[in-house]
N, C-alpha and C positions, 0 to 999 in steps of 0.2 A: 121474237125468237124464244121457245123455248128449251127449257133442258136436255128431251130429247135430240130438235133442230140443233141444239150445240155438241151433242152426242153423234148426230151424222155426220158433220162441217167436219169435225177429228178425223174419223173414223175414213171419209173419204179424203181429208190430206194426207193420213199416211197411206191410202194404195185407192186411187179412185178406181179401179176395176174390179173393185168387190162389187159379185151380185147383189141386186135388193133385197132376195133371199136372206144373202148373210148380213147385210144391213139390217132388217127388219129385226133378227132373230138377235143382234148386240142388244139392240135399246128396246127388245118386247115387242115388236111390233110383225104384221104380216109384210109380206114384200111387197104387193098392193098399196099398203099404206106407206114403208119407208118411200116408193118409185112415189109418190104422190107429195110427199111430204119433200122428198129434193128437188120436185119439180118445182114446185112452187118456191123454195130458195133459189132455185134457177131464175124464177122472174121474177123476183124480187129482188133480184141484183147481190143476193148473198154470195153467193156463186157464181161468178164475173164466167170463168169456162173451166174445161179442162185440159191437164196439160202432162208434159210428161216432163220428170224433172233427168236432166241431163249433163252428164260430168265434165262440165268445159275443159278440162286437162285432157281429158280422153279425146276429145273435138279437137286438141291441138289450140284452144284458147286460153293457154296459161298464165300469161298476164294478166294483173286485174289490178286495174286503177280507179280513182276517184276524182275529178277533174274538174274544180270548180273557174268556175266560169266568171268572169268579171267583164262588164260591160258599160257602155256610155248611154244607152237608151232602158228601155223597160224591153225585158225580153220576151212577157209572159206570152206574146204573138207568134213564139216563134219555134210550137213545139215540132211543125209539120221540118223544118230545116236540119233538127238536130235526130229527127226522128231518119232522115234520109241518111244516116251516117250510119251501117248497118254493125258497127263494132258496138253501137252503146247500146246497153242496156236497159238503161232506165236514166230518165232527165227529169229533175225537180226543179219547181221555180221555187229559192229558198230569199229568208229574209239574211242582212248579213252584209257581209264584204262584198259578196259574192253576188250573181242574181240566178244563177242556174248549178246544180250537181248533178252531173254524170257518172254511171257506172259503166268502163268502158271495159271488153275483152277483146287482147289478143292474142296472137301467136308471139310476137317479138317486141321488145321495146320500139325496133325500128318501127313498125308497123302501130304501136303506139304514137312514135314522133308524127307518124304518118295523118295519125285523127286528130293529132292537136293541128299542126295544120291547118286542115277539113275545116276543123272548130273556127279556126281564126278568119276564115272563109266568110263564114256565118254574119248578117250584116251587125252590127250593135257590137259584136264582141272584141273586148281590147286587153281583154288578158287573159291565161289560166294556169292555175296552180296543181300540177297532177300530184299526186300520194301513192306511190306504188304498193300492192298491199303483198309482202314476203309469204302468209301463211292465215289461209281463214280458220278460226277456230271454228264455226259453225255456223248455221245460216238457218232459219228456222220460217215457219208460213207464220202467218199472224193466228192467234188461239181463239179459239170461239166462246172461252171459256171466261163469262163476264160482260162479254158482249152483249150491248143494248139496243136491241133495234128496232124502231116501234112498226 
């Protein structure tokens, strides 16, 4: 990757529906060449896809917890089970107390109590410890900006 490609990666996480036109024309280049030069980030795995970012309070998912997961086996088998619980977000296998952290959104605590449940469902899992989060201060995409990618 270079400075340019790190110059795009930006440019398309703050609004990925700029034309290539206007891509092209931020980092010097034609549209031809920016449309060519994302494409190949595209398969290159730089650029997993694209997405629209969306205001979970406004969706009515206001809630947001973090839900570490404690267990008696090795979970890392087990991402298809936690994936089927449509409240989280995101599930990491972490080193730790812990063997898994969840990002869950709801509407209500109840509906929280609701996924810890679900969780405890899940084979291996014998505990969890949620963190309700009162107020995000910000939440940001990862930067391209240093990024080493051969």
């Amino acid at each position: 990757m270079d400075d340019i490609d790190r110059e795009l990666v930006a440019l398309l996480q703050q609004d990925a529906t700029q034309p290539y036109a206007a891509l092209g024309k931020a980092v010097g280049l034609s549209a031809g060449a920016a449309h060519e030069r994302v494409r190949k980030l595209r398969e290159r795995g730089i650029i997993r896809r694209t997405t629209v970012d969306v205001d979970p309070v406004a969706l009515g998912r206001g809630v947001l917890a973090f839900v570490m997961v404690e267990s008696s086996a090795w979970m890392g088998d087990s991402a298809a089970d936690f994936a089927a619980i449509p409240e989280i977000q995101e599930a990491h296998v972490i080193a730790g107390s812990a063997s898994i952290l969840v990002k869950v959104r709801t509407a209500t605590t109840e509906q929280l109590q609701d996924v810890l449940r679900r969780l405890y469902a899940i084979d291996g899992v014998s505990g969890t410890q949620a963190t309700v989060s009162l107020e995000t201060f910000f939440e940001r995409p990862v930067s391209p900006q240093g990024a080493v990618v051969g």
